[in-house]
DRENDOMAR-344805 format. One record per residue: x, y, z of N, C-alpha, C in turn; residue number from 1; residue in one letter. Coordinates in steps of 0.05 Angstrom, whole numbers. Layout:
BEGIN
+--------+--------+--------+--------+--------+--------+--------+--------+--------+-----+------+
!   n_c1 !   n_c2 !   n_c3 !  ca_c1 !  ca_c2 !  ca_c3 !   c_c1 !   c_c2 !   c_c3 ! pos ! code !
+--------+--------+--------+--------+--------+--------+--------+--------+--------+-----+------+
!      X !      Y !      Z !      X !      Y !      Z !      X !      Y !      Z ! NUM !    A !
...
+--------+--------+--------+--------+--------+--------+--------+--------+--------+-----+------+
***
This chain:
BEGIN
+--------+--------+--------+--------+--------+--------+--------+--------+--------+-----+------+
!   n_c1 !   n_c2 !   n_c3 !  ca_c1 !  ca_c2 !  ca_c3 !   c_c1 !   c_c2 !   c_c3 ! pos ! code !
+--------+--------+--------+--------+--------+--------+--------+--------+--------+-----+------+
!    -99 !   -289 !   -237 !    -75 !   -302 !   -247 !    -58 !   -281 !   -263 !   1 !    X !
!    -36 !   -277 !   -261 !     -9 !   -252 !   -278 !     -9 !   -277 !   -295 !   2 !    X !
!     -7 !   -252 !   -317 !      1 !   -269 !   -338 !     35 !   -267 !   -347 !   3 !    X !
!     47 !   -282 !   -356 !     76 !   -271 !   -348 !     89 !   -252 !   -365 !   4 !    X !
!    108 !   -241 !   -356 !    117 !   -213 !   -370 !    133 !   -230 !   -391 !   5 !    X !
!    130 !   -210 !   -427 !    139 !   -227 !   -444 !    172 !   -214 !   -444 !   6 !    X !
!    179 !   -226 !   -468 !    215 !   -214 !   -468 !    205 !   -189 !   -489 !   7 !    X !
!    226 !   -163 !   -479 !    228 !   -142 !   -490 !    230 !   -146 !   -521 !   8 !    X !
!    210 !   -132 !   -533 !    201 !   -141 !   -558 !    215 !   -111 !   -575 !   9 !    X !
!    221 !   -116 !   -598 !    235 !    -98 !   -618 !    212 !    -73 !   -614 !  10 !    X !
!    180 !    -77 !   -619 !    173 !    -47 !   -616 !    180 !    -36 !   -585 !  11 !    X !
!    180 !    -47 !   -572 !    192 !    -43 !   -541 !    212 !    -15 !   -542 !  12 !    X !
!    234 !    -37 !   -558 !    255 !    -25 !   -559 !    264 !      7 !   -566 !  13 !    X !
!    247 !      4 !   -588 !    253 !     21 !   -602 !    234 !     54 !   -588 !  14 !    X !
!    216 !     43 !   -573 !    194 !     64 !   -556 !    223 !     74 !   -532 !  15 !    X !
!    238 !     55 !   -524 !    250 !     64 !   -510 !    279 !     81 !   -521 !  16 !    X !
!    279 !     75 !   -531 !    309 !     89 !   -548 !    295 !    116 !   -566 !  17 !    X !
!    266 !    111 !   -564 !    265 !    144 !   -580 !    257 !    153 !   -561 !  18 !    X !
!    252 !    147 !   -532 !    246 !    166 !   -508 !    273 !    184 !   -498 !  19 !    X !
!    297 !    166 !   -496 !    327 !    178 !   -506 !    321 !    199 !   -520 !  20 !    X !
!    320 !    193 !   -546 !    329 !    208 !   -572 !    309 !    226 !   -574 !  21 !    X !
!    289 !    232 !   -561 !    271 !    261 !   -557 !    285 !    281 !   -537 !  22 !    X !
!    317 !    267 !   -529 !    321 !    285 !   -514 !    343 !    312 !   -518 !  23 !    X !
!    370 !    303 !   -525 !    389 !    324 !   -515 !    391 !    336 !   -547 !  24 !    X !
!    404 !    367 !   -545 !    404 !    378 !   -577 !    413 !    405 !   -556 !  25 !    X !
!    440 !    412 !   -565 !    452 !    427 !   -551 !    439 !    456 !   -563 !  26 !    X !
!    420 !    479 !   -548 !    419 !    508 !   -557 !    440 !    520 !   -556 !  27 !    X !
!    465 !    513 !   -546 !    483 !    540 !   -547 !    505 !    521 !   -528 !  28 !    X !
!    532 !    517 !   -535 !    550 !    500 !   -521 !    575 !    518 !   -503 !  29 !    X !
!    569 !    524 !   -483 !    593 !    552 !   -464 !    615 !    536 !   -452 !  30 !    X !
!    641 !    532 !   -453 !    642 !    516 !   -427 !    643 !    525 !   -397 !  31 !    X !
!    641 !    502 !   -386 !    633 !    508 !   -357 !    662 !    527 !   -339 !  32 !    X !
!    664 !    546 !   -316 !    688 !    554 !   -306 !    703 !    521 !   -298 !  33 !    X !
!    724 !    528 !   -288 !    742 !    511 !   -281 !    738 !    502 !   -255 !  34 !    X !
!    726 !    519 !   -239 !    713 !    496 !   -223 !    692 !    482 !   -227 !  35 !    X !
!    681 !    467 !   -239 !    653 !    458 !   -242 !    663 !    438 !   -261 !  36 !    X !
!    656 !    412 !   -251 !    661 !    385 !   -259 !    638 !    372 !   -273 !  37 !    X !
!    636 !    364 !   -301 !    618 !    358 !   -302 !    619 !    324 !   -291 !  38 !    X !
!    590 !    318 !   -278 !    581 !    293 !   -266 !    571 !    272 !   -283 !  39 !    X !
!    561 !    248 !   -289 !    546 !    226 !   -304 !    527 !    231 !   -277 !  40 !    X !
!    505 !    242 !   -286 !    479 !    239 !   -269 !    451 !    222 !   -283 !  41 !    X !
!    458 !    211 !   -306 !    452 !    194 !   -322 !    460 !    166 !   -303 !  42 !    X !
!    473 !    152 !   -296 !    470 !    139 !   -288 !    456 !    118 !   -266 !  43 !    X !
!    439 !     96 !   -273 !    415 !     82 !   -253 !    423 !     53 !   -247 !  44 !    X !
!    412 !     58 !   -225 !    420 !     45 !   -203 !    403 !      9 !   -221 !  45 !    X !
!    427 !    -18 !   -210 !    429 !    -43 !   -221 !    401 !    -49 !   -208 !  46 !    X !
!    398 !    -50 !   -189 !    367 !    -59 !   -177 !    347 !    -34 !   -155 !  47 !    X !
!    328 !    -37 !   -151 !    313 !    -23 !   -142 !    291 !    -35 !   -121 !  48 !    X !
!    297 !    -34 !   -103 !    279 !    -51 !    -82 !    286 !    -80 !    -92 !  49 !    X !
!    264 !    -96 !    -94 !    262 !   -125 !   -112 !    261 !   -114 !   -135 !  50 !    X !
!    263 !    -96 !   -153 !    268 !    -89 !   -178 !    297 !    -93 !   -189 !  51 !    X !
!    299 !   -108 !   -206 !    319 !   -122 !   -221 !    324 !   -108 !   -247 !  52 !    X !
!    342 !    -96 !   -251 !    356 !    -82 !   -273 !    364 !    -98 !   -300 !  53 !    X !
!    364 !    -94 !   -320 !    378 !    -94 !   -340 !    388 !    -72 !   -360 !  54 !    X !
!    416 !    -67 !   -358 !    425 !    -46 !   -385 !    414 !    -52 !   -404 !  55 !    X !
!    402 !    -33 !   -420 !    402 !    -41 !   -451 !    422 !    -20 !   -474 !  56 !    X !
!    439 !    -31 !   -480 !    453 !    -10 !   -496 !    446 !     14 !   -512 !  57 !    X !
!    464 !     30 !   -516 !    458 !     57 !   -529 !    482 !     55 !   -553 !  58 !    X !
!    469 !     55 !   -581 !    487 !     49 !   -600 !    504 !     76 !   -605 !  59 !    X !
!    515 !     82 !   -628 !    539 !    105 !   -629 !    515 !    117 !   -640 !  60 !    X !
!    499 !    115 !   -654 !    489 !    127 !   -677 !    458 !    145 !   -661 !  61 !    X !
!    450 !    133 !   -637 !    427 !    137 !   -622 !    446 !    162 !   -605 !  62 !    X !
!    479 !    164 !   -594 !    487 !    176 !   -581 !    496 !    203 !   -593 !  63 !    X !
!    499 !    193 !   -623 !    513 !    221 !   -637 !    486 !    228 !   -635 !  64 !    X !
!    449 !    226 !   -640 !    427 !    242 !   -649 !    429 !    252 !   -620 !  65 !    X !
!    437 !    248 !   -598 !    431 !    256 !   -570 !    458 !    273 !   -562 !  66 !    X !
!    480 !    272 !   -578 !    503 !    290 !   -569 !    514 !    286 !   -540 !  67 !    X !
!    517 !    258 !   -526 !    531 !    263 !   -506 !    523 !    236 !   -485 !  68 !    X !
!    549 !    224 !   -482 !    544 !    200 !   -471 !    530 !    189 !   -447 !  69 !    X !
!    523 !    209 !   -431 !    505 !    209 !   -408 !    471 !    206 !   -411 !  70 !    X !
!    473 !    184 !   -416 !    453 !    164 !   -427 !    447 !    139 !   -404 !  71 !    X !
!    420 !    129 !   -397 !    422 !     96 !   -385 !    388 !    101 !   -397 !  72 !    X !
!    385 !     63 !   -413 !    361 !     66 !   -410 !    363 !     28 !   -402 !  73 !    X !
!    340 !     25 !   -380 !    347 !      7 !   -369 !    319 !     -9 !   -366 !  74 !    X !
!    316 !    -35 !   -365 !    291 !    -47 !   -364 !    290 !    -59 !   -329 !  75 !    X !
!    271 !    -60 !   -312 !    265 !    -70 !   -297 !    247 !    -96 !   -296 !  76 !    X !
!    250 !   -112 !   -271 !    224 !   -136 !   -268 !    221 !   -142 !   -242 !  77 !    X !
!    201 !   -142 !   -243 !    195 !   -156 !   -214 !    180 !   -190 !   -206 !  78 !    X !
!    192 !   -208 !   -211 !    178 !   -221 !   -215 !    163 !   -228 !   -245 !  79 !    X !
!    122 !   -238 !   -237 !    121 !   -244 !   -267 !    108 !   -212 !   -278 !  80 !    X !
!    109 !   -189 !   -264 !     98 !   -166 !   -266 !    113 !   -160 !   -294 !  81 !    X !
!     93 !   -147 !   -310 !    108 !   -126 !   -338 !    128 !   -111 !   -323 !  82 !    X !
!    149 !   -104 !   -346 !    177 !    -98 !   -339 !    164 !    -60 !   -331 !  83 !    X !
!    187 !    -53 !   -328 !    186 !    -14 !   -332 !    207 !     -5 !   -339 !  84 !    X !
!    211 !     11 !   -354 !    226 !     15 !   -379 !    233 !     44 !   -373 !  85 !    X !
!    259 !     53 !   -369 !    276 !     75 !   -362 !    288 !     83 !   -379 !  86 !    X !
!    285 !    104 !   -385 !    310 !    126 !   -408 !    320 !    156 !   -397 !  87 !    X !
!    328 !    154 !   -387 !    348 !    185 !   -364 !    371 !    188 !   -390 !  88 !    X !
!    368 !    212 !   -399 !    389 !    232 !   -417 !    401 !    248 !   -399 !  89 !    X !
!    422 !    265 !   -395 !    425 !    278 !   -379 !    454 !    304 !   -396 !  90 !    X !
!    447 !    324 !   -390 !    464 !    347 !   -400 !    480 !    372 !   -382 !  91 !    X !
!    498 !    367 !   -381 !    513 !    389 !   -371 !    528 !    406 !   -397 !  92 !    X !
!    528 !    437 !   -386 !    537 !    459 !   -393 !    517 !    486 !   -389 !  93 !    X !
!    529 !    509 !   -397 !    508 !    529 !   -394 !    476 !    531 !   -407 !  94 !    X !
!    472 !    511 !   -423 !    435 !    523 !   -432 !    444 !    488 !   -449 !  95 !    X !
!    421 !    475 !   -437 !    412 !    451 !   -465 !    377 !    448 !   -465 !  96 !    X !
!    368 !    448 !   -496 !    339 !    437 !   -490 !    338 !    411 !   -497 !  97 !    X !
!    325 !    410 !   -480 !    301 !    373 !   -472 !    280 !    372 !   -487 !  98 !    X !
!    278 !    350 !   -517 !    250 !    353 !   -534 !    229 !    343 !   -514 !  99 !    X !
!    202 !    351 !   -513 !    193 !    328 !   -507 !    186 !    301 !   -517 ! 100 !    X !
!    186 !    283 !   -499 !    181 !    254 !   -521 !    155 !    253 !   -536 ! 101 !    X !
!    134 !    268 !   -537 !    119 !    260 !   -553 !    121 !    259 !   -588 ! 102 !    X !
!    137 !    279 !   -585 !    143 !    292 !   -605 !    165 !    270 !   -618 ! 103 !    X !
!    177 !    257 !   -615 !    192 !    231 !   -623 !    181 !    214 !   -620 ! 104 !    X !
!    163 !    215 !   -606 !    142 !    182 !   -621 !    126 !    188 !   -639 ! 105 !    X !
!    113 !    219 !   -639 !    107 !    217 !   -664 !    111 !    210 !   -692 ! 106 !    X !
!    144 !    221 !   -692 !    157 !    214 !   -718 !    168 !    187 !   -722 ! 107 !    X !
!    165 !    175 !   -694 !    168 !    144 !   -696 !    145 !    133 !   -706 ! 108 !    X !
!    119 !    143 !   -710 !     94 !    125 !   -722 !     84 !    115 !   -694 ! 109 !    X !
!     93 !    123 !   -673 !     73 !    118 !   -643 !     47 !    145 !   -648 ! 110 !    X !
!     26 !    133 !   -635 !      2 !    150 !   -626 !      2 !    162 !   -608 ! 111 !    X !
!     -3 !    181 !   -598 !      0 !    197 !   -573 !    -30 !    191 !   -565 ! 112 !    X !
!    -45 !    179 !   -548 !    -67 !    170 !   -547 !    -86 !    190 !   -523 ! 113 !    X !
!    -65 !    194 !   -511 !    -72 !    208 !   -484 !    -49 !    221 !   -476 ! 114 !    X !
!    -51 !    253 !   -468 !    -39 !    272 !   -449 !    -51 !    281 !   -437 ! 115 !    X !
!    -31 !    289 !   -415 !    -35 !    305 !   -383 !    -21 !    304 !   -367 ! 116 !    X !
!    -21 !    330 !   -352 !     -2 !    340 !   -326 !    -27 !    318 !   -310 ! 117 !    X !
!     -8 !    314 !   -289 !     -9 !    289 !   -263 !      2 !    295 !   -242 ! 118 !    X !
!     -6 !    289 !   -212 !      5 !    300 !   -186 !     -7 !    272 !   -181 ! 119 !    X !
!     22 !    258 !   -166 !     30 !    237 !   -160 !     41 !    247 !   -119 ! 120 !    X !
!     33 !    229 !   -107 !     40 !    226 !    -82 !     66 !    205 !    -82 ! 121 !    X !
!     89 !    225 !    -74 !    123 !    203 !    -74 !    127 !    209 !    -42 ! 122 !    X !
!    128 !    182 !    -30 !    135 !    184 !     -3 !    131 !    203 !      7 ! 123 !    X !
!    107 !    215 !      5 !     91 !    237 !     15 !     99 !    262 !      7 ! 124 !    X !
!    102 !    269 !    -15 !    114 !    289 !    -28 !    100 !    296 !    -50 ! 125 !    X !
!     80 !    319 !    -64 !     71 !    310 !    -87 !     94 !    321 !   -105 ! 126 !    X !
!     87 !    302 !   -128 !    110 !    304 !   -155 !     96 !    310 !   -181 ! 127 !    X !
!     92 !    329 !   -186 !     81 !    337 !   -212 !    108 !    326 !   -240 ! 128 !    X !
!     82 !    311 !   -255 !     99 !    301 !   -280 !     80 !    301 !   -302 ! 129 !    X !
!     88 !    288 !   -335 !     68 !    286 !   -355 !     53 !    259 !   -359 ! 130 !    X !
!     35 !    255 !   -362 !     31 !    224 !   -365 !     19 !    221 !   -393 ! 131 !    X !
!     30 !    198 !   -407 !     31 !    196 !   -436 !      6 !    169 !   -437 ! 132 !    X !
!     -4 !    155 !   -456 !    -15 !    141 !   -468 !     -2 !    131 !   -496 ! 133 !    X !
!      9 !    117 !   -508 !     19 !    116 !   -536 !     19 !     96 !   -541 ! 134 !    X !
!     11 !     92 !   -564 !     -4 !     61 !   -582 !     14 !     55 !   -621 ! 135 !    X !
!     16 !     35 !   -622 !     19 !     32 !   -648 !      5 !      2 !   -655 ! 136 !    X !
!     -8 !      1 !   -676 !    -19 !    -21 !   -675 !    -35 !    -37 !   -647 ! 137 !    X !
!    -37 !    -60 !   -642 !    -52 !    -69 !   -606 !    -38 !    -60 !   -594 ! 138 !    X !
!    -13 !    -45 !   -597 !     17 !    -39 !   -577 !     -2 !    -13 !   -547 ! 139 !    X !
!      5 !    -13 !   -536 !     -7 !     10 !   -518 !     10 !      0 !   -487 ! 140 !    X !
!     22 !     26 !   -484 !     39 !     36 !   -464 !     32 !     63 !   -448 ! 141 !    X !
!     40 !     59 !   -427 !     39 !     84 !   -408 !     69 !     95 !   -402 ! 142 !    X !
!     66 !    124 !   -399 !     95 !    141 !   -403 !     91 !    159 !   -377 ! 143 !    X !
!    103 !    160 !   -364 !    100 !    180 !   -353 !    136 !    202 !   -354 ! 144 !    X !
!    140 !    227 !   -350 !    166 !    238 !   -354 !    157 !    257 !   -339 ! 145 !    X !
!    193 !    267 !   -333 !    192 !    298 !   -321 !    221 !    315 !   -331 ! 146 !    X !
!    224 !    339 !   -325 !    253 !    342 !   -331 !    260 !    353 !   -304 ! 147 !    X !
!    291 !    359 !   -301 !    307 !    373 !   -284 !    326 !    396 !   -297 ! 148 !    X !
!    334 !    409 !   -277 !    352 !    437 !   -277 !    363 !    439 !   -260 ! 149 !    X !
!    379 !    433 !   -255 !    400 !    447 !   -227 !    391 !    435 !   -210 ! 150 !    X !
!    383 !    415 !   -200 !    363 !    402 !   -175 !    339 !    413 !   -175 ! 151 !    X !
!    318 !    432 !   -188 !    301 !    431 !   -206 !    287 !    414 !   -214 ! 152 !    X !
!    259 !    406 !   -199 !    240 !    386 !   -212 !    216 !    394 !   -225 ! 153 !    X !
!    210 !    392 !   -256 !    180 !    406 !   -266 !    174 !    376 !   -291 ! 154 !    X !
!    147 !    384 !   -291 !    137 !    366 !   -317 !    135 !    379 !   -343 ! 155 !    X !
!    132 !    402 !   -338 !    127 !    428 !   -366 !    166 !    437 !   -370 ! 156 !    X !
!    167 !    429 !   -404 !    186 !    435 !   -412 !    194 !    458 !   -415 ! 157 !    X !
!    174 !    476 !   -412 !    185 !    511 !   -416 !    192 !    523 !   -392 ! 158 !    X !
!    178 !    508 !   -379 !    192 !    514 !   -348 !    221 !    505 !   -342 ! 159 !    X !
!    233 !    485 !   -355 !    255 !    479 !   -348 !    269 !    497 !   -368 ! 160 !    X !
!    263 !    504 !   -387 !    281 !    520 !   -407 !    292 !    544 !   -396 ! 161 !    X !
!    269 !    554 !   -380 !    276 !    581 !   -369 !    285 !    579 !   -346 ! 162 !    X !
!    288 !    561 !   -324 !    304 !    557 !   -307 !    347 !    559 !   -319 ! 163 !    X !
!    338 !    540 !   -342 !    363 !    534 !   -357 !    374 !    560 !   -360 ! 164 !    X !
!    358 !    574 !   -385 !    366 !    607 !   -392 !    376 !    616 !   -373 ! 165 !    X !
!    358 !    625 !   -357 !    359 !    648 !   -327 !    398 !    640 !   -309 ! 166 !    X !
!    396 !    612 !   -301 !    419 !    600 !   -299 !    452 !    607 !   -314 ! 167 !    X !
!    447 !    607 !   -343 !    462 !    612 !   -359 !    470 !    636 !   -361 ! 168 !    X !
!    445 !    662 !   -353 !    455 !    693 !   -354 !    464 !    700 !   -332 ! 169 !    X !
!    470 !    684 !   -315 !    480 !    695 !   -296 !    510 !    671 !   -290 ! 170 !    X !
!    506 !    659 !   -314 !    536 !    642 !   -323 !    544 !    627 !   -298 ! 171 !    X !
!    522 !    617 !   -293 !    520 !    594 !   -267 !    526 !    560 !   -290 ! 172 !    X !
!    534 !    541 !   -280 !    543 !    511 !   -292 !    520 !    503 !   -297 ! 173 !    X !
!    506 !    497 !   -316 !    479 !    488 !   -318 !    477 !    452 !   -317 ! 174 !    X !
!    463 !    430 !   -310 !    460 !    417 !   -320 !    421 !    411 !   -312 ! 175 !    X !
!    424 !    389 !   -332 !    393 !    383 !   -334 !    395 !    350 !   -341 ! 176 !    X !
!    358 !    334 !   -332 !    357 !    306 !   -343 !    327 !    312 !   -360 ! 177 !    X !
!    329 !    292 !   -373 !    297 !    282 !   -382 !    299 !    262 !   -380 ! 178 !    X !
!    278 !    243 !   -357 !    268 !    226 !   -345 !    250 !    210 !   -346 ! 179 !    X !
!    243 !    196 !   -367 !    212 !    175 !   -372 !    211 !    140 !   -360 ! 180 !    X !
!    188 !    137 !   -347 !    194 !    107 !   -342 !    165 !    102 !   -359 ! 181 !    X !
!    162 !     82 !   -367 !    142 !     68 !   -385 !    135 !     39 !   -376 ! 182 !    X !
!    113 !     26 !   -383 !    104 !      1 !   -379 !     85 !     -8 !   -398 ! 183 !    X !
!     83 !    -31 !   -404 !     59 !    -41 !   -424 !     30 !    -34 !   -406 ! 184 !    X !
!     11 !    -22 !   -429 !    -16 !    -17 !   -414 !    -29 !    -42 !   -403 ! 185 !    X !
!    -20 !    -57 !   -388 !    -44 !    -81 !   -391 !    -75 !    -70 !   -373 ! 186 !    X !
!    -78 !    -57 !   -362 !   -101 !    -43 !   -353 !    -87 !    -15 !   -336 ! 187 !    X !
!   -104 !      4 !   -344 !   -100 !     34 !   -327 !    -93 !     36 !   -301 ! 188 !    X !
!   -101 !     18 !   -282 !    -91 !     20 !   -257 !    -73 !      1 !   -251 ! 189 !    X !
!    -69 !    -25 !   -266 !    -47 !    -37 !   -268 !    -27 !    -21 !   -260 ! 190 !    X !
!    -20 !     -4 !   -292 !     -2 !     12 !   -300 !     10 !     26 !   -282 ! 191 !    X !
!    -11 !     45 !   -276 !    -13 !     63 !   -260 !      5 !     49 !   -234 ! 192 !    X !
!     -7 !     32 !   -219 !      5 !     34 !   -195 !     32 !     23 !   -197 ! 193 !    X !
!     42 !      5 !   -219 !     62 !    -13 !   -228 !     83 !     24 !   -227 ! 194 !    X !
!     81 !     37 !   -244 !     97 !     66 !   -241 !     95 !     78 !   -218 ! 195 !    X !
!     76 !     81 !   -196 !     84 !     88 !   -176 !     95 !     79 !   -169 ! 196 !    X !
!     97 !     54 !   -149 !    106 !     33 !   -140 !    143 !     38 !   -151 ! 197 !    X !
!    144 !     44 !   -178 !    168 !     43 !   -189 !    185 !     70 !   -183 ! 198 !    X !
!    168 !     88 !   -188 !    176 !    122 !   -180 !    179 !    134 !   -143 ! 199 !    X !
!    168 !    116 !   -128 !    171 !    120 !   -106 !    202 !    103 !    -95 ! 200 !    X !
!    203 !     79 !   -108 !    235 !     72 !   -101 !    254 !     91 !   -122 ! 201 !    X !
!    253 !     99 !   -136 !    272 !    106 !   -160 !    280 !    141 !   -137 ! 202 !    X !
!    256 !    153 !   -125 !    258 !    178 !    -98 !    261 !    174 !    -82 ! 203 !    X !
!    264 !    148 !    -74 !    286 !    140 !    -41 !    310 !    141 !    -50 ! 204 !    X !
!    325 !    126 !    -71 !    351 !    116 !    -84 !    360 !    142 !    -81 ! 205 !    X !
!    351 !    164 !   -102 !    353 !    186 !   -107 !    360 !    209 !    -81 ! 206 !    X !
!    347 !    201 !    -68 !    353 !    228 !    -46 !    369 !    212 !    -26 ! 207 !    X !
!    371 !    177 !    -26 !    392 !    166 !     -6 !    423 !    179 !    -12 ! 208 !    X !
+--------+--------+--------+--------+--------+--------+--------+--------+--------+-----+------+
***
């Protein structure tokens, strides 16, 4: 028997808006040449297969710590399944770094319970990303993230930094995302497949 998914609860919330707020913090601001437009690549799609969207807003004060309105963090449902919980930052210009989120839940008073690099099979593609564990009180969630660079996909943040750099000295338009979807732990393989399941439509949408 599913037990039914509850309504997005304030520590919810707040796990999701500091998955945001681990992200954008401009190293060095160039502007871009005149040809080069910057895009909203932040933006996610209203539904997802039978996945059902909801916006959840991004206040002024969550946007000024992130520097830049290319922001969506969005809740999904399927049914009575636990929701999955989206936060895509996204940065254009020549060089930006991406914190990682652990490091903002830490200072949120979340536990980092569990890390590790993960190789995930996406519509037959493997996709290397990070996979999180993080707890506060009975609270316990699964995280998984990755970042981007230029169409650029890695899970290790230094790898995207130096794609960024490298980009920038050669005064190419840089942009970049940091990408996390999350779910309540209710068991490991739950979780688990509830984020595939979620990450394999989110890389059809994506490359349609």
């Amino acid at each position: 028997m599913t037990t039914p998914a509850r309504p997005l609860q304030p520590p919810a919330v707040a796990l999701l808006v500091m998955a945001a707020a681990s992200g954008l913090v401009w190293a060095g601001r160039f502007a871009p040449p005149p040809s080069a437009e910057a895009s909203s690549s932040a933006s996610a799609p209203a539904a997802l297969g039978l996945w059902a969207g909801t916006s959840i807003p991004v206040d002024s004060r969550a946007r000024a710590v992130l520097e830049t309105d290319d922001v969506s963090l969005m809740e999904y449902r399927l049914g009575q399944e636990p929701p999955v919980w989206l936060a895509q930052v996204a940065g254009f210009g020549k060089r930006a770094a991406f914190h990682p989120p652990e490091l903002c839940y830490v200072g949120g008073h979340y536990e980092v319970l569990e890390r590790e690099a993960r190789t995930v099979l996406v519509n037959g593609r493997p996709h290397r990303l990070m996979r999180l564990v993080i707890g506060q009180g009975q609270e316990r969630f699964e995280a998984w993230y990755w970042f981007t660079a230029n169409g650029r996909v890695t899970h290790n943040y230094y790898q995207q930094q130096l794609w960024l750099t490298a980009d920038a000295i050669r005064q190419l338009p840089g942009s970049g995302t940091l990408v996390r979807i999350s779910t309540p732990l209710d068991s490991p393989k739950s979780a688990s497949r509830r984020l595939l399941a979620f990450i394999t439509l989110w890389d059809a949408a994506d490359r349609s």
